[in-house]
N, C-alpha and C positions, 0 to 999 in steps of 0.2 A: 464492546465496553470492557471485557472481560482485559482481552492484547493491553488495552489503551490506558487499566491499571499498574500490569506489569511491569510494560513499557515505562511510564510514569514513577512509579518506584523504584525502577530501577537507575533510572537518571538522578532523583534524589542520593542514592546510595552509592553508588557506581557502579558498571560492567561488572568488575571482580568481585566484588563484596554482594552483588545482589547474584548472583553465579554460585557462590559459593553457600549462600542463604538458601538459595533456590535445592543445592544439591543436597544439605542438610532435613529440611524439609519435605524433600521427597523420600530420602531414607525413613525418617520418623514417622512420616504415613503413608508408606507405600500400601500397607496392605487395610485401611481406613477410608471411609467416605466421610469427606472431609468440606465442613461447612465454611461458609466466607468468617465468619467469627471466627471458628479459628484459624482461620489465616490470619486474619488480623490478628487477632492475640500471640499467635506465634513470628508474624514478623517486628510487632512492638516489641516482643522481648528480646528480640535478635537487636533490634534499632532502635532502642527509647527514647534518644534526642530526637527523629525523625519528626516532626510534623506534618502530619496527615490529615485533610479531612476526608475520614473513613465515612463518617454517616451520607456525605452527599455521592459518594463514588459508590458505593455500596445500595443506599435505599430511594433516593431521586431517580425519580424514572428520565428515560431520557437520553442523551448526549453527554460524555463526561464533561463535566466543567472547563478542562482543556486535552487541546487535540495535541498529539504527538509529532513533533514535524519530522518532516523523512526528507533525504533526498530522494529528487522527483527528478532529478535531470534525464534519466534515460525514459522514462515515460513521459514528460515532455519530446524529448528528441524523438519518439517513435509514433508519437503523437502530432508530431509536425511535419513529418514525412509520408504520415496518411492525408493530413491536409493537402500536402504540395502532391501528392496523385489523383486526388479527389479534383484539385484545379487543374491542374494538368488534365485532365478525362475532359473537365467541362469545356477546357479551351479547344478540346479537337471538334469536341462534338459543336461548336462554336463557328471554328472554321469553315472553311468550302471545299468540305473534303481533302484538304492538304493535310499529308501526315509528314509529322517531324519528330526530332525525336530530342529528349534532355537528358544530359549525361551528367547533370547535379544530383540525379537521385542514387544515395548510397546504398550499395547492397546489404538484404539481410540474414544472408547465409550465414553469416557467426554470429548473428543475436540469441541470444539465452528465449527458451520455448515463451517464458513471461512476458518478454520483450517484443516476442510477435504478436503474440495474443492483444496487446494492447496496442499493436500497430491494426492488426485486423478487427478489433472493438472501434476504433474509432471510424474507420471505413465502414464497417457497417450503419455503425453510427450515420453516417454521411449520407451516407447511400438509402436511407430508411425509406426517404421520401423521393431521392432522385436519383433515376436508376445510374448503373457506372456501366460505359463502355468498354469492354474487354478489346484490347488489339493487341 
């Protein structure tokens, strides 16, 4: 919930401006244990026009009110390419013993460590209940 405020004010404000809010703020209480109040209070006075609802982001228990959209494309893409091995597995093991091979599936020796992880989350995923053939 914490990110998903940030994140959120800071698109109110913008990249630069919420950067630079951010770097000021961290000087002024670097060396303080520092409460959501005053965060608040110190980003209101940086941002007054801002409108906020602080009381529901802050004391609603829960899920913030809105989610922060990301692009998703590469975990989708790496998400879809555990599917298509996951079918690919089930079609051999399907077969009569005929083994063949598909050269649609792209390699992922230059994906970032994130990228794999959430190719082999979803395999596992897959795989939870139905074993995967290794060949």
């Amino acid at each position: 919930k914490g990110f998903a405020l940030l994140y959120t004010l800071e698109q109110k404000v913008g990249a630069t401006e919420f950067q630079n809010f951010f770097r000021t703020y961290l000087q002024k209480y670097q060396s303080e244990t520092v409460t959501s109040e005053k965060f608040r209070e110190f980003f209101t006075t940086q941002f007054p026009s801002v409108q906020f609802d602080w009381d529901t982001w802050l004391y609603k228990p829960g899920m913030p009110p809105t989610k922060p959209k990301f692009d998703t494309t590469m975990a989708e893409e790496s998400q879809n390419l555990a599917e298509a091995w996951y079918r690919f597995d089930q079609t051999q093991k399907n077969n009569s013993g005929e083994t063949t091979t598909n050269d649609n599936f792209e390699s992922i020796t230059d994906w970032s460590s994130n990228r794999i992880i959430c190719f082999l989350d979803t395999l596992l995923v897959l795989t939870t209940t139905n074993s995967l053939e290794l060949s």
